[in-house]
N, C-alpha and C positions, 0 to 999 in steps of 0.2 A: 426176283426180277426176271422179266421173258430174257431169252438170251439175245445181247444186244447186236447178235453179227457178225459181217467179216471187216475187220481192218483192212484198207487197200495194200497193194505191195508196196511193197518198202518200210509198213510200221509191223512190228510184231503185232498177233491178235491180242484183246484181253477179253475173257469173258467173265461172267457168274452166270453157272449153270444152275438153274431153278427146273427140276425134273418133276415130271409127271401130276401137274395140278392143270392140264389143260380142259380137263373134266370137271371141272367148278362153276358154278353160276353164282353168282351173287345173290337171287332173291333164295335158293337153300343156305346160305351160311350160318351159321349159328356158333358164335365163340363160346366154348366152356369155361372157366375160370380152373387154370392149374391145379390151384390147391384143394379142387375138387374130387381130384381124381388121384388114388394111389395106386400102384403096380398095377398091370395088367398083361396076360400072357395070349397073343395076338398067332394065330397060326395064319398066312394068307400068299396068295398066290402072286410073285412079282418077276417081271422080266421071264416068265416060263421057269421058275424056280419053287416051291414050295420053300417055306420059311416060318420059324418062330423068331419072335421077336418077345422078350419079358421088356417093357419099361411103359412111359405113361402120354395118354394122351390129351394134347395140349389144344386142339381144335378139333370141330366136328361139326358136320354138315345135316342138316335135316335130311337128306334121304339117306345117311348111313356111312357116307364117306369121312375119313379122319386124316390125321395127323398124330403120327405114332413116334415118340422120340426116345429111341434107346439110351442103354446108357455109355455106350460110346462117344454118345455125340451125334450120332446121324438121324436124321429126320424124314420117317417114311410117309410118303400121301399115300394114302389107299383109298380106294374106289369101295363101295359096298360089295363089289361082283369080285373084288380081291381075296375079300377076306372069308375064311372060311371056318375060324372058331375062335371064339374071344371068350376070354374068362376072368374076373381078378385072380389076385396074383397075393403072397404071402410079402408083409415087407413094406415098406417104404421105398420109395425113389430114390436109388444113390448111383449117382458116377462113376465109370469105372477109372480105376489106378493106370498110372502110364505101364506098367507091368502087362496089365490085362490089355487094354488099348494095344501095344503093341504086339500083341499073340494074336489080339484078332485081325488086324491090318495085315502083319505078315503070312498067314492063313489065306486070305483073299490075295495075294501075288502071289506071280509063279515065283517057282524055285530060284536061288540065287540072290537074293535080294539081304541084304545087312540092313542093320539100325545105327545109327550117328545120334547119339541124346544131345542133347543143349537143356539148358535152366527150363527153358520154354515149350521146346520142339523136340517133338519124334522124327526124324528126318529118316525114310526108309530108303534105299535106295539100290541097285544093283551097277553101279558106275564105279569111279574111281572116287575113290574115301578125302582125295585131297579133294575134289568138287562138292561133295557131301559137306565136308566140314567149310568150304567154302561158303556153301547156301547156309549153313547154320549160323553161323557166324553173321553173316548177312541179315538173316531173321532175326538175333537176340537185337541187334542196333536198329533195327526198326520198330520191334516190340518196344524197347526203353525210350524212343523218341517219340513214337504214338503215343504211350501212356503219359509221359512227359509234359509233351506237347498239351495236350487236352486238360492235363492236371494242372498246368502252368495259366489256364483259361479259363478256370474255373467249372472245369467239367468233370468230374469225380465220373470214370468208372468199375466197372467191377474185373476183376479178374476172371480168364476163362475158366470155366466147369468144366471142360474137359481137356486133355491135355492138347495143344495144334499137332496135325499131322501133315505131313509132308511126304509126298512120293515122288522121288527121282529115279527118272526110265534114264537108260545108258542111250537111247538112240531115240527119235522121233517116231520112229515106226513101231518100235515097243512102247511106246507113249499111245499112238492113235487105233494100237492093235487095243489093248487095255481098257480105254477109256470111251472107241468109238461109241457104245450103246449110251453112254451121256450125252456127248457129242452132239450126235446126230449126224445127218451127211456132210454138212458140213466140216466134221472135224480135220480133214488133211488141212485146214488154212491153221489149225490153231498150233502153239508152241507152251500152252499152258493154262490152266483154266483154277478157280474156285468153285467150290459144286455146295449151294447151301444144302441138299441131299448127303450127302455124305460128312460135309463142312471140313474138307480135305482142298488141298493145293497137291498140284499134280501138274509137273512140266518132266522135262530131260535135260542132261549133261549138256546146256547149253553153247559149251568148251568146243563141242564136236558139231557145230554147223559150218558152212562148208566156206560161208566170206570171212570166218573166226578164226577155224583150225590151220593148223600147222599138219603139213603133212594128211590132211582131214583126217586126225584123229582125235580124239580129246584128252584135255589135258591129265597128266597125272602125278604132279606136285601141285603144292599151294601156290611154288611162287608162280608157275606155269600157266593155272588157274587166273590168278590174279594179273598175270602178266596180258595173256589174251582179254581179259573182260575189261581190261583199263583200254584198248584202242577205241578210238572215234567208233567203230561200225558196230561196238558193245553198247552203244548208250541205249539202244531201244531194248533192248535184250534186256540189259541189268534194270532197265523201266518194267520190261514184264511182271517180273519175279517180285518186283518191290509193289506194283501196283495190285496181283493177283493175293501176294502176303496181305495187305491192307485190306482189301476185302474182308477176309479171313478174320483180322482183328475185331474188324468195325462188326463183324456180326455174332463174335465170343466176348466182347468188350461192355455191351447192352447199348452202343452207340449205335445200332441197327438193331431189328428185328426179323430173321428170317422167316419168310416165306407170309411179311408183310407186306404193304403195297409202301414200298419206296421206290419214288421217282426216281427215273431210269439217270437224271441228272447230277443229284444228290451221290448217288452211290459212285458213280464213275468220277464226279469231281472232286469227291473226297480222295479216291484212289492214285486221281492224275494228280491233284494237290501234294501227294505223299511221294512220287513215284521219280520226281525229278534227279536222277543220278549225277554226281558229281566225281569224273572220271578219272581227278587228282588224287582220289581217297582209295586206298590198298584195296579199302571192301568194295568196291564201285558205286559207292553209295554214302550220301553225306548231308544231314541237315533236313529242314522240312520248309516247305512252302517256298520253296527260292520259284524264279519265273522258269515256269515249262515252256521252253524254247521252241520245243516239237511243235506243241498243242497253239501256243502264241502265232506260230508262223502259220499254222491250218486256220487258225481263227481269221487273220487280217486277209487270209487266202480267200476265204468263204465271202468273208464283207465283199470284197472286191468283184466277185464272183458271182453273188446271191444278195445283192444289196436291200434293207427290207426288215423290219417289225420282228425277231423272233423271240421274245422275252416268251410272250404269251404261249406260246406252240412247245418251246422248252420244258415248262414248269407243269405243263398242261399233258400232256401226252409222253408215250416212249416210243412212236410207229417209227421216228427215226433213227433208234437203232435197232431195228429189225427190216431195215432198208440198206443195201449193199451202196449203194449212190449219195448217202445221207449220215453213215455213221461217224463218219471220220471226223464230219462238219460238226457232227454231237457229240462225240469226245471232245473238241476243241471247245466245244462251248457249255461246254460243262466244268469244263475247266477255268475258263473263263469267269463264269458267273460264280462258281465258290471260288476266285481268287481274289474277286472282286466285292462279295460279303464278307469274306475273312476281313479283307485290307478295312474297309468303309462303313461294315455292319455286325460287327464281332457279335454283341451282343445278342442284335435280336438274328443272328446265324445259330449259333448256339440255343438261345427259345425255339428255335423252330427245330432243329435236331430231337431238340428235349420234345419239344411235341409227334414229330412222325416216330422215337422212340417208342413212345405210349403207344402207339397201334397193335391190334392184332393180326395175329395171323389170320392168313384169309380171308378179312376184309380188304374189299379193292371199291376206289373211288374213281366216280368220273371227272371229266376234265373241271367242270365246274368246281366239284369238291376239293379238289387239288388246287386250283386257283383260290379258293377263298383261303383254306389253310397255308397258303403264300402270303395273301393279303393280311391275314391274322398277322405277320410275325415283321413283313418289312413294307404294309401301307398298301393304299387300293389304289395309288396309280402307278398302274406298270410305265404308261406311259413316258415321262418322268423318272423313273427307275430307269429304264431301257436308255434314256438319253446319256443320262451320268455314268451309267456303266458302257457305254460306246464310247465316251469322253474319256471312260479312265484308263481303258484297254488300251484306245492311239496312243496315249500319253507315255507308254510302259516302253522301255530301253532295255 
């Protein structure tokens, strides 16, 4: 997905960073079928770096541009003018062990940085180990709620192929030092991002922001941790980390397709769907689908504000969350409209998952084609749709 922006002040940002495919046109794409393709050992030029990469490629463009996916897990687009010598490769396509995974992560950070395992997660981090084991802890219960939740719905997915990573910066600034070249210029707004490039979660010692900390330092006990992230002015904060996690799931899960064309709506309303924190629970976190208070109050904010038709504009486009004046309004209502097919349209919510599932990479549709594979799964009057679901929102306490 294009990265959706900045969050106004007052909400932490949330993104999903989709790097380097601004070089794509549509009339070159050409999807390869995976199991077409075994090993290949790729030498090409990226970020001003020279690079081998051994693993296989999963899309590939008529003038020569690809999609090269290690076996880490990271996902590189290359431009034809990248790459500089491609060869197969001996071997079959296998994944690497969280042993290897974690030697290569900690190789790419600087010095000082530990590891925290969990069942699920690699948590690297150079902070204090009670925060570390905090986020982890945090992640395994959202992991078993996700898979839960979905398997409780009748959505069978798969376990991730690679193991989830996790990078915890001790400070903001060794956050945006680290991560600015994903980024972009914008990155001083952000507090934490998902990068389907790398398919890594990456924030900071949340502990140690300045309306949180004590003393402004971060915390360094569990209970200290726990204690600061349970106040009212933690709820957005513990939304980041839960919201940015879920990403993360949804695109190791097979419940998404990275570096497919899913609507800018779809992915964030799943996330906000997930992301709602319950401030009574030790972890700051508790339960799925309860009403997003935050997102609920920006939504009835917007109607009042921007009164007006937007079923059509939502499902159809992503321009507004790549609008600083508009994204806030699209978080909420993205939110919105998957709480509102969860509650009213389980089933045909889940067929239409099951279908932008199926997509491949680097295919992208336009508004029309998005509209009709809408129309496909919940009916060709938006009209009508959009009324019941302004009906059902007021209704909400």
């Amino acid at each position: 997905m294009r990265p959706p922006g900045i969050s106004p002040a007052g909400s932490p940002p949330m993104i999903i960073v989709r790097s380097g495919i601004r070089w794509l046109l549509l009339p070159c794409i050409l999807v390869l079928p995976v199991c077409a393709w075994g090993n290949e050992r790729i030498q090409f030029q990226k970020d001003g770096r020279q690079q081998v990469v051994t693993g296989r490629v999963i899309a590939e463009t008529r003038d020569g541009g690809l999609l090269l996916q290690g076996p880490d897990g990271q996902i590189w687009p290359l431009r034809q003018e990248d790459i500089h010598r491609r060869e197969p490769s001996e071997g079959s396509f296998q994944s690497l062990g969280r042993d290897e995974v974690e030697a290569r992560v900690l190789a790419e950070l600087p010095a000082g940085f530990r590891v925290h395992r969990t069942a699920n997660y690699i948590v690297c981090f150079n902070t204090s180990p009670a925060f570390a084991r905090w986020w982890g802890a945090l992640a395994e219960k959202l992991y078993r709620s996700f898979y839960g939740y979905w398997k409780h719905r009748g959505l069978k997915l798969q376990p991730p192929d690679y193991p989830l990573v996790a990078i915890v910066f001790r400070s903001q600034a060794d956050y945006l030092d680290f991560c600015r070249r994903e980024l972009g210029s914008r990155s001083g707004h952000y507090i934490g991002h998902y990068s389907q490039q790398t398919n890594r979660v990456c924030t900071f010692d949340l502990t140690g922001i300045d309306r949180l900390a004590e003393q402004r330092r971060p915390a360094t006990t569990l209970s200290h941790v726990s204690r600061l992230l349970a106040q009212p002015a933690a709820e957005r904060t513990v939304a980041t980390i839960i919201h940015e996690s879920t990403h993360q799931l949804a695109f190791n899960s097979g419940l998404q397709t990275r570096y497919a064309d899913n609507p800018g709506w779809v992915s964030e309303g799943i996330a906000t769907y997930f992301e709602s924190p319950d401030l009574s629970n030790t972890r700051g976190w508790d339960g799925v689908g309860t009403i997003n208070r935050f997102n609920l109050f920006h939504f009835r904010r917007s109607l009042q504000q921007q009164p007006g038709a937007r079923l059509s504009d939502l499902i159809s486009s992503d321009t507004a969350f790549q609008d600083p004046g508009l994204v806030r309004r699209a978080y909420a209502e993205s939110w919105a409209l998957t709480y509102f097919l969860v509650k009213t349209r389980s089933t045909q919510y889940r067929e239409y998952l099951r279908r932008l599932s199926e997509q491949p990479a680097l295919v992208s549709h336009d508004p029309a084609q998005r509209q009709a594979l809408f129309r496909a799964s919940f009916g060709t009057d938006l009209r009508e749709l959009e009324d019941e679901w302004m009906r059902y929102l007021r209704r909400l306490k």
